[in-house]
Structure formats: C-alpha cells, structure tokens
SEDRENSE-253459 format. One record per residue (C-alpha): residue in one letter; residue number from 1; x, y, z. Coordinates in nm, 2 decimals. Example, Ala and Ser with C-alpha at 12.3 -4.5 7.8 and 13.67 -1.06 7.14 Angstrom:
{r "a",1,{1.23,-0.45,0.78}}
{r "s",2,{1.37,-0.11,0.71}}
end
This chain:
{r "x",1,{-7.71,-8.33,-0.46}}
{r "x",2,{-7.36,-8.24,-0.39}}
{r "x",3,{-7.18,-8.27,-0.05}}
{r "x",4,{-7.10,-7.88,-0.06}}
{r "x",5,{-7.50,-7.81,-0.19}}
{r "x",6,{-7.54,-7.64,0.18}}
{r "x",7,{-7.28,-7.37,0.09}}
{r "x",8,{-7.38,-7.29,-0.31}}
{r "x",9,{-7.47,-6.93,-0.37}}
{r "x",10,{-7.41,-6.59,-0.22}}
{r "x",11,{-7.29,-6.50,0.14}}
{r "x",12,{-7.22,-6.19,0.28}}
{r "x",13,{-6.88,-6.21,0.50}}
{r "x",14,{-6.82,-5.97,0.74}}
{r "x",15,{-6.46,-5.93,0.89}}
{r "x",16,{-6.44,-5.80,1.27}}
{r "x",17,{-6.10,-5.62,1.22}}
{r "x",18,{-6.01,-5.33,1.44}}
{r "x",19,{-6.11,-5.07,1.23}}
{r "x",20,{-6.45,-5.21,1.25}}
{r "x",21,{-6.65,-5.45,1.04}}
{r "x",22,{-6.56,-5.52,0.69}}
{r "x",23,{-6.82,-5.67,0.48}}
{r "x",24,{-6.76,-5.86,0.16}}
{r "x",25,{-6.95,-6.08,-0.08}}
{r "x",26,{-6.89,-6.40,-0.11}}
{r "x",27,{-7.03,-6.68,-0.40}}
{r "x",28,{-6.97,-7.00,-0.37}}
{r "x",29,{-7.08,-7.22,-0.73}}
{r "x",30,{-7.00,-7.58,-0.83}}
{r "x",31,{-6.77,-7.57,-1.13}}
{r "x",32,{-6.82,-7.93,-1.30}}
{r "x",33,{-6.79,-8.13,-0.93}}
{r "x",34,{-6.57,-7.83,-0.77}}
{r "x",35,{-6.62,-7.60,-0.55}}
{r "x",36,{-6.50,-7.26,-0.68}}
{r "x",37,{-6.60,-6.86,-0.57}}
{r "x",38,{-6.49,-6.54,-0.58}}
{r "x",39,{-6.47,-6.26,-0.33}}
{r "x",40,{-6.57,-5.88,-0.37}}
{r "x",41,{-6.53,-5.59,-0.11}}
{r "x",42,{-6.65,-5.25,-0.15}}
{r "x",43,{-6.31,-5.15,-0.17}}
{r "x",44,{-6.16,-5.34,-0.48}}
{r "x",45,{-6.22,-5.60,-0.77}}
{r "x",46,{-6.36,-5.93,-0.77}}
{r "x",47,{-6.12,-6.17,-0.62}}
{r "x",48,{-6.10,-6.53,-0.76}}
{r "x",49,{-6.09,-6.78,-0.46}}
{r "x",50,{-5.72,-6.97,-0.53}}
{r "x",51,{-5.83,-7.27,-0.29}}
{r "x",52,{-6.18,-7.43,-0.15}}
{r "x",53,{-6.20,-7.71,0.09}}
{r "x",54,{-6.49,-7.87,0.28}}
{r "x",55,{-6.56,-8.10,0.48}}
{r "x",56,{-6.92,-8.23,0.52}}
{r "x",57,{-6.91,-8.46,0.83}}
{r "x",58,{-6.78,-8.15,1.02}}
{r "x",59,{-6.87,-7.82,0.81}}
{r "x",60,{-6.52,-7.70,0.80}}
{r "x",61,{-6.50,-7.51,0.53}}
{r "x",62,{-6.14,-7.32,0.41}}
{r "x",63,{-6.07,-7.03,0.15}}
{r "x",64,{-5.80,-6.86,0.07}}
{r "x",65,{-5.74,-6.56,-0.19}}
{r "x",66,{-5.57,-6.24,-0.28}}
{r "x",67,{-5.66,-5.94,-0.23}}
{r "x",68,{-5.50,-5.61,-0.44}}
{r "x",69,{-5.69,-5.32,-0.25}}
{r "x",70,{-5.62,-5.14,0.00}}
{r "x",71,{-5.31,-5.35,-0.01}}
{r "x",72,{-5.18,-5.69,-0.15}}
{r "x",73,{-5.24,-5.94,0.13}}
{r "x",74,{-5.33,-6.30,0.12}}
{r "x",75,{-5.65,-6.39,0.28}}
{r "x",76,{-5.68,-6.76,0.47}}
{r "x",77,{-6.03,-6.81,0.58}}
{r "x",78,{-6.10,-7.15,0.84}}
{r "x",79,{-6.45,-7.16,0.95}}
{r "x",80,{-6.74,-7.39,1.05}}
{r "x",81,{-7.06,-7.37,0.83}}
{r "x",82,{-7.41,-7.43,1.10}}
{r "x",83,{-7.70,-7.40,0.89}}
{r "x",84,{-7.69,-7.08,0.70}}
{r "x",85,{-7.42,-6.94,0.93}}
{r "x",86,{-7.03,-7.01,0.88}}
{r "x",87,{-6.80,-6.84,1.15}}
{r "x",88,{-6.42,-6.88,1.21}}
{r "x",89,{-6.15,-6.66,1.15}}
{r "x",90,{-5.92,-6.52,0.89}}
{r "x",91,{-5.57,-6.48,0.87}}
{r "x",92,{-5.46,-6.20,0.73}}
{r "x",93,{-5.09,-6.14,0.63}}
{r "x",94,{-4.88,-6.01,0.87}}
{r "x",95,{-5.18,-5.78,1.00}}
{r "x",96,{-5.32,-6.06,1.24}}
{r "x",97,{-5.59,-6.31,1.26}}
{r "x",98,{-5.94,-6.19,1.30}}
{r "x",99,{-6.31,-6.36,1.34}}
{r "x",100,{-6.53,-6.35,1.09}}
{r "x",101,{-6.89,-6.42,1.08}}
{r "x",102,{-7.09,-6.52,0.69}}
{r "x",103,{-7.44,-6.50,0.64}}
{r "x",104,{-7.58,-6.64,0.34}}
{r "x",105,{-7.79,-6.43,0.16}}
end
C-alpha cells in the first residue's frame, strides 16, 4: 500500500467562488510510484495536473494545473485530506483565493 492510497480515485471538487459553487472532477491514480491526476469542469477539457504533493503525517495535499476555459488561469490548490474529505483553498490567478471543499466519490 502506498502512502497516498487514501487519496487514489475520483473526487468531486467544488470551488466556493462568488458566482456560486463550481464543481469539478478530480482523479487522482498512481503512475509507477507517482502521484498524477487530471481535472475536468463542466465547462472545458480535461486538465492534466502539472504538480502533486502529499504529505501523509499531516494530509496536506497540493495540486496545481491549467485551466483553458472560461479563461487561461493557473489553478494552485493547498488542502488537508480528513478521511474521505480534503478542504483548503485555491488560488486562482489574479481572480483571488477561494475555499474549496472535495468529496471523494
């Protein structure tokens, strides 16, 4: 069993932003020892994930990719996984930081 086994599979991400909840869906697979994913959102492509770390003695757990739709803007996610629930917050571009809240599915 791998130290990121917790977080393998599919999550559903919602983003509190202040045009309400966005919801995206997240998998999370280990690629030969590596963490790796991709993100999709109803409104654009798949998403490969450019960076994945974790950390298993405290559950923090950071992503970061690109997104193309609505617009271009890099996404830095920093959360804490507790059970089958991480929450934290993402960075978005020059648009703010909000919370976000993943549920694994």
């Amino acid at each position: 069993m791998s130290e990121f086994e917790s977080l393998l599979g599919e999550w559903t991400v919602t983003v509190k932003a202040p045009t309400g909840a966005k919801p995206s869906s997240l998998i999370l697979e280990d690629v030969n020892g590596v963490l790796a994913g991709k993100q999709t959102s109803e409104d654009g492509p798949v998403d490969v994930i450019d960076s994945i770390t974790f950390d298993s003695s405290s559950g923090a757990i950071e992503w970061t990719n690109q997104i193309q739709k609505p617009m271009k803007l890099k996404l830095e996610f920093k959360g804490v996984l507790e059970g089958n629930t991480i929450s934290g917050k993402v960075k978005t571009g020059f648009m703010g930081t909000f919370k976000f809240e993943a549920e694994k599915v």
